[in-house]
Each structure stands twice: as C-alpha cells, then as structure tokens.
C-alpha positions in Angstrom: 9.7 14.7 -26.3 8.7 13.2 -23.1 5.3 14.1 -22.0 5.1 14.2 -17.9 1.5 14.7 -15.9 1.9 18.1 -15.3 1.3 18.7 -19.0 4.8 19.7 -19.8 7.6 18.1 -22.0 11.1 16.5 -21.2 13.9 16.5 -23.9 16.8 14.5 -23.0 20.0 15.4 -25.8 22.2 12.7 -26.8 20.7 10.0 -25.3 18.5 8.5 -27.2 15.0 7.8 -26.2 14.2 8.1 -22.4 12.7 5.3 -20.7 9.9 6.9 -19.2 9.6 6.5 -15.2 6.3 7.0 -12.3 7.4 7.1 -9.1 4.8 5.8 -6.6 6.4 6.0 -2.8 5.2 7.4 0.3 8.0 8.7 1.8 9.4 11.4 -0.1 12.8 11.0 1.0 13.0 7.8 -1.4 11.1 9.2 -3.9 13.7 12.3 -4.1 17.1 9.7 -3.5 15.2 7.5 -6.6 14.9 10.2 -8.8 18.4 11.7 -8.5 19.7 8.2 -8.7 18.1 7.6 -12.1 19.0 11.3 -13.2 21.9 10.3 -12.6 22.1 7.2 -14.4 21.1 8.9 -17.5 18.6 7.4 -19.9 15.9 8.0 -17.7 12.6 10.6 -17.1 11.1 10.6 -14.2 7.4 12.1 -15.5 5.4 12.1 -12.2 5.0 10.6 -8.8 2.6 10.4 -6.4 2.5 9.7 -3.0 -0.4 7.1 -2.1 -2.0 4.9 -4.3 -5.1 6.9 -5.4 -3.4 9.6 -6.4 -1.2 7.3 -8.6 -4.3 5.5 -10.0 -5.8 9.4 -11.3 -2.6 10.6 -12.9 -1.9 7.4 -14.7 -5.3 6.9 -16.3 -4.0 9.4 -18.9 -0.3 9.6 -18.3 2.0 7.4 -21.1 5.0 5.8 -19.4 7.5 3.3 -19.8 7.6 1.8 -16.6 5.7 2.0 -13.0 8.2 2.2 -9.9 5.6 1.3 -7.2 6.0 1.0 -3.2 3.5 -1.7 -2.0 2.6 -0.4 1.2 1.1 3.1 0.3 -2.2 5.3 2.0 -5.8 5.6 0.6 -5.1 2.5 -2.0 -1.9 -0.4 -1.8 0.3 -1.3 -4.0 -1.4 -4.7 -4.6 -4.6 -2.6 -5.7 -2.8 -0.3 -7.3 -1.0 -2.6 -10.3 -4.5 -4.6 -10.2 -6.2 -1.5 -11.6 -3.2 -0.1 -13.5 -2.9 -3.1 -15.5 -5.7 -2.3 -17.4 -4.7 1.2 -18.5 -3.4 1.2 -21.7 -0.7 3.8 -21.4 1.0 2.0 -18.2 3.4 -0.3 -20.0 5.3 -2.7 -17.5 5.5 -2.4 -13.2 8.4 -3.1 -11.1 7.5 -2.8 -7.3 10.4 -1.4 -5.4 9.5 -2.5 -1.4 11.3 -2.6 1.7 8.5 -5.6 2.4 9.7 -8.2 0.6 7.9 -11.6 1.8 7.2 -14.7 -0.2 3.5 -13.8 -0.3 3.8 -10.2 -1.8 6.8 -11.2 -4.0 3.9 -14.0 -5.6 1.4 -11.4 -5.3 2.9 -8.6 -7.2 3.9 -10.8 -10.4 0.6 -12.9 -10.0 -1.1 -9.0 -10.7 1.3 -8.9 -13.4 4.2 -7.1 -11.9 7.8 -7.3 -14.4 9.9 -6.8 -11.4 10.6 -7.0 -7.2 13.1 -5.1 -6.3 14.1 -4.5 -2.5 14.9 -1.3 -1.0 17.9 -2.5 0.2 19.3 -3.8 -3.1 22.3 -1.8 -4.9 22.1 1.0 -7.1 23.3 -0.9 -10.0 20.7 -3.7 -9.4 18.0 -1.1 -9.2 19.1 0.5 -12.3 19.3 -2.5 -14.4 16.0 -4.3 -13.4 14.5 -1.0 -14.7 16.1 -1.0 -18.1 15.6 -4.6 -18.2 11.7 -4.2 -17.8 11.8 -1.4 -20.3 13.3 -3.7 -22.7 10.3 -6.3 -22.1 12.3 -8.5 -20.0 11.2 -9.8 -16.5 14.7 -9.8 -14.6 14.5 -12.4 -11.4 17.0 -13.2 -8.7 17.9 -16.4 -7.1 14.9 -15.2 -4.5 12.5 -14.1 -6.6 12.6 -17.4 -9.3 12.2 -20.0 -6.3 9.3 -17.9 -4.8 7.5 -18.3 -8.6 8.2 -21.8 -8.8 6.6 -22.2 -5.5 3.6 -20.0 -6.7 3.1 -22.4 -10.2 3.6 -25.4 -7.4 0.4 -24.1 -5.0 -2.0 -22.4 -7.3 -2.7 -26.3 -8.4 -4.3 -26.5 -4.8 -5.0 -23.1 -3.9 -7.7 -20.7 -5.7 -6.4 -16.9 -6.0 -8.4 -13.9 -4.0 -10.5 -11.7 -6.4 -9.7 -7.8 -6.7 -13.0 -7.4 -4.6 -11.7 -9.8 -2.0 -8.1 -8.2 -1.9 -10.3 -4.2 -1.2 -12.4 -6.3 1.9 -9.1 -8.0 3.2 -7.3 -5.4 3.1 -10.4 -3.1 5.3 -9.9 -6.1 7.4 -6.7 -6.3 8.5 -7.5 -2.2 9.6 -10.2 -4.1 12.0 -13.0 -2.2 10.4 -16.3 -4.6 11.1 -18.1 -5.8 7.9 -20.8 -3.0 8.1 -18.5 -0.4 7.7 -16.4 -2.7 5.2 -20.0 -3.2 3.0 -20.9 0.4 3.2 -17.7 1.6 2.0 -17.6 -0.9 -0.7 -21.1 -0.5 -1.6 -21.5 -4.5 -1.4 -24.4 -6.5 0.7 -23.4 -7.3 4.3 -23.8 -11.5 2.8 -21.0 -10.3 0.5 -18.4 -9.1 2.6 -18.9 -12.4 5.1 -18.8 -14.4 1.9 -15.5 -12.6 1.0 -14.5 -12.7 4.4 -15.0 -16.8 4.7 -13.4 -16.9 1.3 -10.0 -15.5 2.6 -9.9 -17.4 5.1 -10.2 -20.5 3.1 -7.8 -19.9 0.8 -4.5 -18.0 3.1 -5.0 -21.2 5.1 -6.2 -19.1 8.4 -8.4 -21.9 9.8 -11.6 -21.0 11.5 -9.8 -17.9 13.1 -7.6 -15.9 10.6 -5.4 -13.4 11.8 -6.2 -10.7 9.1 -3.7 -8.0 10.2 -1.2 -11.1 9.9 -2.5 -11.5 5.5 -2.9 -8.0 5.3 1.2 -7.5 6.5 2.0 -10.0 4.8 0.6 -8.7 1.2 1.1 -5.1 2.4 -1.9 -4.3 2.6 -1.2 -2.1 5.9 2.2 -1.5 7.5 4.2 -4.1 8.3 4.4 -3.1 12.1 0.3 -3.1 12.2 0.8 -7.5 11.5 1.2 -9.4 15.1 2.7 -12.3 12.3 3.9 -13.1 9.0 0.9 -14.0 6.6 0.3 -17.2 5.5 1.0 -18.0 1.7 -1.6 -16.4 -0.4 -2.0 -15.2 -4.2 -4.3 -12.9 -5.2 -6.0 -12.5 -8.7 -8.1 -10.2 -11.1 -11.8 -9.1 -10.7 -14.3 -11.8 -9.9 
C-alpha cells in the first residue's frame, strides 16, 4: 500500500514494492508526459505533485516518498529553496532535480543542498528512468558532466565560503529587483541584514563592486532563465546560517 497526499492508497500487483515518486514542475505538460512515462515504466507511484515550490514544501511535510522529482525554476519558492527545506523532513528520502537549466552553478548547487541526482530535460527516457531507480536504491548516479562539475565544486569551496539559506531567500528577491526595504519586510530581517547579505553575495559569486544579481539568480534558478542579461558566476550555496 502506497499512501499518496490526497489521503488515498496505491496498490501496484506483481511488482513488488513501488518506488514512491513527487512530482514538483510548473508546467503541467511535463508533469503529465513524466507521470505516464514512469507509469509506464512500471515500478513506479507517482503520489502527488505540485506545481510551485510552496505548495510542494506543504504537502511534503507529512507525505512519505521514495524520491523528490524537482524542477528548479518554480513560482512562490525555487527549486534551490525547495530541497534546502525538504532535506530536513524526515519522510522525503532522496531528490533528483530534473531541469531544462542545467549550468555548472545549479548543477553544484543542487548536490551541495544535498540533491542524489541532475537530470536534464532533454536527456532520454531510459536515462531518466534509471537515475530514478538508481537514487531509490541509495545510489548517486553522475554523468561525464555532472562528476567534473563536482570535482570543480571540492576544488573552489577551499577558496570560496557557501551562501546561507537566508542569503539564497534575499538573492533570490534580488535578482526580481525588489529594493532591500521590500526584501527586509518580506523577510522579516533588519534593513543592516539584507545589505549585509547583499554585500555577502557579492563577495562570494565573485560580482565585484557591481553584481549583476538577475545574472546569479539565472544562473542558480532562482528566476527564469530569460529574466538573467548573463550567465552567473560560479557560486555554491549552503544550509541555514
């Protein structure tokens, strides 16, 4: 028996036990493809979905899965935030962001926030399908791509500090050009907090003395890609402060 978050149960016959799937994507065309493509597949449950990230956040505070399917660039709450909270919730098991924004920087951000897997939306059924089962297994599948970017990341977080959870929610407010009194009332911090934060980024995504913050915030996918003028700068981000 497979609970799902509308308080029903799957049963799969014959099977054995399902690995147990969340969908998080904004575009419900994807969302509907992946779920017939794992249906398909066999083995699989998809137990809920959500469409923006704190939506997701709600229904898996209770929810038991198997693994978290997760878009990065999502409405009310990003991907990044989302597997920053998530992490902690004890029925959310392992995360495998499935993106069509698939930089160097939010590659090494997802796993630094303790994603198993990066898939692309462009990679092939089969890939998609095994990464999945792989992470359900415990494993952390990489490709070619993905290992250098990691051995990159262990390379530069000898030189560079990681953004805190709190800088990540003011960076990514930002890069929507919101100034730092709306970003400190929003976030309930002091107005010396956000321009600590603020300087803080800057420091450490190697901006200089004038970041382009839509340019990090595209580059983590924090905000659509198409909002960035460039591509961001290498930068990891980290747990709470």
């Amino acid at each position: 028996m497979i609970r799902t978050d509308h308080g029903g149960a799957v049963q799969l016959r014959g099977v054995g036990p399902a690995i147990r799937v969340f969908l998080v994507d904004d575009h419900p065309i994807y969302a509907q493809v992946m779920s017939e493509v794992l249906r398909q597949a066999g083995g699989f449950a998809v137990v809920g979905s959500a469409g923006d990230g704190e939506t997701a956040v709600e229904r898996l505070r209770t929810l038991e899965i198997d693994v978290l399917l997760l878009d990065l660039v999502l409405p009310r709450m990003g991907g990044l935030e989302v597997l920053n909270v998530v992490r902690g919730f004890p029925g959310v098991v392992r995360s495998v962001v499935y993106s069509g924004l698939a930089t160097d920087e939010s590659i090494a951000a997802a796993f630094t926030l303790g994603a198993s897997g990066f898939i692309e939306k462009s990679a092939p059924v089969e890939e998609v399908i095994g990464t999945l089962r792989a992470v359900a297994r415990g494993e952390s599948p990489l490709s070619t791509r993905m290992s250098g970017v990691l051995r990159s990341l262990v390379r530069q977080r000898t030189a560079h500090k990681e953004l805190s959870a709190s800088d990540l929610a003011v960076l990514r407010r930002l890069a929507k050009l919101q100034t730092p009194k709306e970003i400190a009332g929003e976030l309930g911090l002091s107005l010396s907090a956000v321009y600590k934060a603020r300087a803080r980024i800057a420091i450490r995504a190697g901006g200089g003395d004038r970041p382009d913050f839509l340019a990090i915030g595209a580059g983590l996918g924090l905000i659509p890609a198409a909002q960035g003028r460039l591509v961001a700068p290498a930068v990891a981000t980290g747990g709470a402060a």
